[in-house]
C-alpha beads as a LAMMPS data file, in Angstrom:
LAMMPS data file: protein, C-alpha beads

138 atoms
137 bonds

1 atom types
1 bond types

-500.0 500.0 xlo xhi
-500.0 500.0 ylo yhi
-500.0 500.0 zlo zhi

Masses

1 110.0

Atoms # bond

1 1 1 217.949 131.844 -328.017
2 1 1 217.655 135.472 -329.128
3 1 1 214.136 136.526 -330.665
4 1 1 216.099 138.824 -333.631
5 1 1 212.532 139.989 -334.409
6 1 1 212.147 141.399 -330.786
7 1 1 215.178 142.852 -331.007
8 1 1 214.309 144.937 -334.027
9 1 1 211.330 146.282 -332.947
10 1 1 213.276 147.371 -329.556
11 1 1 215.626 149.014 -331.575
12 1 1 212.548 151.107 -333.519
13 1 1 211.086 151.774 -329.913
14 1 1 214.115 153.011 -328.257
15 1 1 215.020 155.243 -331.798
16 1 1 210.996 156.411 -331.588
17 1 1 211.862 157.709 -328.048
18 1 1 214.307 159.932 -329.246
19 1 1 217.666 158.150 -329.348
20 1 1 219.969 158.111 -331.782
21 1 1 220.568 155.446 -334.615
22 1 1 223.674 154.183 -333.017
23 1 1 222.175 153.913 -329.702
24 1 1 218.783 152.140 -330.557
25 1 1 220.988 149.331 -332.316
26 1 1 223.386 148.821 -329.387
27 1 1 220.532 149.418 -326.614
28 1 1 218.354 146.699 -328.686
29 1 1 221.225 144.326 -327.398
30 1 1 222.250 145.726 -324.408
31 1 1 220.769 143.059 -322.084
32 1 1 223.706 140.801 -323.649
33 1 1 227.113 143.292 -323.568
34 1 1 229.099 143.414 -320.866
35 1 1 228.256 146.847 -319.431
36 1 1 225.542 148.042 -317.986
37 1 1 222.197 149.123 -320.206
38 1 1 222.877 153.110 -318.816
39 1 1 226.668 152.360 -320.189
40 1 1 225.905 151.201 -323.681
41 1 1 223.593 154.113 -324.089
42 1 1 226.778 156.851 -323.550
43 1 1 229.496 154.613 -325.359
44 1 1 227.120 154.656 -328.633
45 1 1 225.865 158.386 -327.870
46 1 1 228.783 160.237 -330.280
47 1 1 228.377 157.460 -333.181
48 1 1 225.141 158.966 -333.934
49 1 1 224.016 161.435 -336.965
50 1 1 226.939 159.595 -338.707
51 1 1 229.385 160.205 -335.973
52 1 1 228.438 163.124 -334.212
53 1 1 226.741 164.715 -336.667
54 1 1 229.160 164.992 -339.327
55 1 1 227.363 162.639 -341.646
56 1 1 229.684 160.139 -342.533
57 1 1 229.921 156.875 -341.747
58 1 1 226.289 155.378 -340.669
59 1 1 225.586 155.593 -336.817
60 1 1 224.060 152.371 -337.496
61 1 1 226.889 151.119 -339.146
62 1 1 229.515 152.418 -335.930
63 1 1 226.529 150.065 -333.834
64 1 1 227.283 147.108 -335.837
65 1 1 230.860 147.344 -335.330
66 1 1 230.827 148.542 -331.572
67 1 1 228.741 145.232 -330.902
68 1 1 231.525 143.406 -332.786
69 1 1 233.855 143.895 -330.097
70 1 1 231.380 143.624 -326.894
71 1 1 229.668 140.528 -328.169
72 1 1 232.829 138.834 -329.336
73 1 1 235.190 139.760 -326.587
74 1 1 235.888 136.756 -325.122
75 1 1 236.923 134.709 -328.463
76 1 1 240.095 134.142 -329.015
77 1 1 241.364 136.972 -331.935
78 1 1 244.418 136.571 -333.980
79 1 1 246.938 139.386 -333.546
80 1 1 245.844 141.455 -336.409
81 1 1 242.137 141.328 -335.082
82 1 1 241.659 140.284 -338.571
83 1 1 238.626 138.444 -337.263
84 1 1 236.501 141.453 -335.924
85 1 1 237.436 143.283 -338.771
86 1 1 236.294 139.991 -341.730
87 1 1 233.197 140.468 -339.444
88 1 1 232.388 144.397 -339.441
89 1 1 233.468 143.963 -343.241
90 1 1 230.708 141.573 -343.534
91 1 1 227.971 143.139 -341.857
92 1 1 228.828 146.488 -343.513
93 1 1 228.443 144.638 -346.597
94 1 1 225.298 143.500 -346.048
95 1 1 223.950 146.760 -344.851
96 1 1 225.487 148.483 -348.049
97 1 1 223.876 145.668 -349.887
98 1 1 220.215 146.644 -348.215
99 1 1 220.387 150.161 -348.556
100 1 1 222.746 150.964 -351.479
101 1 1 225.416 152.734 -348.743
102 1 1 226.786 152.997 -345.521
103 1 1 227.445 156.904 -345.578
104 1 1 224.999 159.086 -343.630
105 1 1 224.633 162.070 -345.913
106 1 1 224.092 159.595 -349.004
107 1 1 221.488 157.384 -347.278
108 1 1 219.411 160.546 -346.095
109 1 1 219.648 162.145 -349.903
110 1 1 221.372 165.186 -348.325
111 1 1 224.316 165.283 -350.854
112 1 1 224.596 168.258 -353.477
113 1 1 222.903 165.882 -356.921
114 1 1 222.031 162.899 -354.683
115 1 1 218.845 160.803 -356.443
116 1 1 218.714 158.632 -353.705
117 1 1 215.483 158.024 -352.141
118 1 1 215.537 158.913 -348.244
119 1 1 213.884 156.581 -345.517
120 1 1 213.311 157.115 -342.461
121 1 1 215.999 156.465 -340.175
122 1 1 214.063 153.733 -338.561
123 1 1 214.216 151.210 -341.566
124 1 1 217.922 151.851 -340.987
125 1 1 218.049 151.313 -337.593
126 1 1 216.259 148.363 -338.108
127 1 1 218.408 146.737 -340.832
128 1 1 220.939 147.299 -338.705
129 1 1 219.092 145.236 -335.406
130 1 1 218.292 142.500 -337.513
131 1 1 221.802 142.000 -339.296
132 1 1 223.520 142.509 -335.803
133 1 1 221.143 139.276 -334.838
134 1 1 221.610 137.397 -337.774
135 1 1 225.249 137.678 -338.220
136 1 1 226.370 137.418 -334.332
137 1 1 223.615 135.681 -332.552
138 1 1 222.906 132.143 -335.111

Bonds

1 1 1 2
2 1 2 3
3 1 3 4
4 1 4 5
5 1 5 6
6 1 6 7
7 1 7 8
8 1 8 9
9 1 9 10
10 1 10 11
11 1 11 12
12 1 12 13
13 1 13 14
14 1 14 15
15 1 15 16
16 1 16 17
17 1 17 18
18 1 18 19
19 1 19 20
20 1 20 21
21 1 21 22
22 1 22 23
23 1 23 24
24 1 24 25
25 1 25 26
26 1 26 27
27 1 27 28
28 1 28 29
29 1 29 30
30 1 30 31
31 1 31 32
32 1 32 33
33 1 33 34
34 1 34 35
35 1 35 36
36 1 36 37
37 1 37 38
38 1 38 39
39 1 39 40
40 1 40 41
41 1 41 42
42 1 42 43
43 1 43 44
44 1 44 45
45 1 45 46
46 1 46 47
47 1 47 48
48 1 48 49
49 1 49 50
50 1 50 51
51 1 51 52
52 1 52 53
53 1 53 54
54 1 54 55
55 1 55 56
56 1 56 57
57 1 57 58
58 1 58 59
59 1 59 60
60 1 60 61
61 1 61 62
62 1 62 63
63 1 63 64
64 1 64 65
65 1 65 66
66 1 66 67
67 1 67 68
68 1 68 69
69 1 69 70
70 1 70 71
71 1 71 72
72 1 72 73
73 1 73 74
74 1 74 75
75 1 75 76
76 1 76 77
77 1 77 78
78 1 78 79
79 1 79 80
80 1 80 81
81 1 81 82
82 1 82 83
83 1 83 84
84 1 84 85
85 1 85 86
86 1 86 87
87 1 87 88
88 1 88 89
89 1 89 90
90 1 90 91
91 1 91 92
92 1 92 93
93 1 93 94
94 1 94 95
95 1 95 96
96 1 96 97
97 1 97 98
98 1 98 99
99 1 99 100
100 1 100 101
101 1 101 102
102 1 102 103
103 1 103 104
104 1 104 105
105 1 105 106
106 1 106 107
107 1 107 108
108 1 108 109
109 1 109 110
110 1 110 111
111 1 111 112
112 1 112 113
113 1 113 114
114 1 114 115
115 1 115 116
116 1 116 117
117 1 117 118
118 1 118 119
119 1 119 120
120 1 120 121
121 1 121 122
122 1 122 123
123 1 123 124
124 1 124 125
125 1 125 126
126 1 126 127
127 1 127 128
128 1 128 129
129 1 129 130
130 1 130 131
131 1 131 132
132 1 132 133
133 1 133 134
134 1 134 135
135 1 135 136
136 1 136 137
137 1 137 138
């Protein structure tokens, strides 16, 4: 059985060490994907800073749904993948639900009028860990 709680404090460690959101939430699982630990780490490299930098869509968020499809591979999908998608839906939820949004600029308060209260990127990353756990690993 997975210790969720270990896996969110890897996830802060590896995102204290200097990688980026996406890749401390997929690294904090890597031990389980299919591909190597050194692997994981490039594949999530570009999701980061809200992919690539461009703010949008939550690095942490692209984790979630990038360990959709390693840690689900091998069950059976219907032809729409309508499955991984009800599933990266739900977790994206959830995350919105925690945090209020799942777009970079808006969590980090960096949008022209934005009230929103920044925290650090490692509560995010760690929201992120945990719901990954919770959601794919019970």
């Amino acid at each position: 059985m997975v210790n969720i709680e270990e896996r969110v404090e890897l996830a802060r460690k590896y995102h204290n060490e200097g990688y980026n959101c996406a890749q401390s939430v997929v690294m904090a699982y890597s031990d389980l994907l299919p591909i190597d630990k050194n692997i994981a780490e490039k594949l999530s490299l570009p999701f980061g800073r809200g992919l690539a930098g461009f703010k949008e869509v939550c690095g942490c968020v692209s984790a979630m749904s990038l360990l959709v499809g390693m840690l689900l591979q091998y069950q059976k999908q219907n032809p729409e993948n309508k499955d991984y998608f009800a599933m990266v839906q739900t977790m994206g939820e959830k995350f919105h639900e925690e945090n209020g949004e799942i777009v970079c600029k808006k969590l980090l308060g960096l949008e022209p009028g934005s009230t929103k209260a920044k925290k650090p990127c490692n509560d995010y990353v760690a929201c992120a860990a945990r719901i990954v756990g919770e959601t794919l690993l019970r």
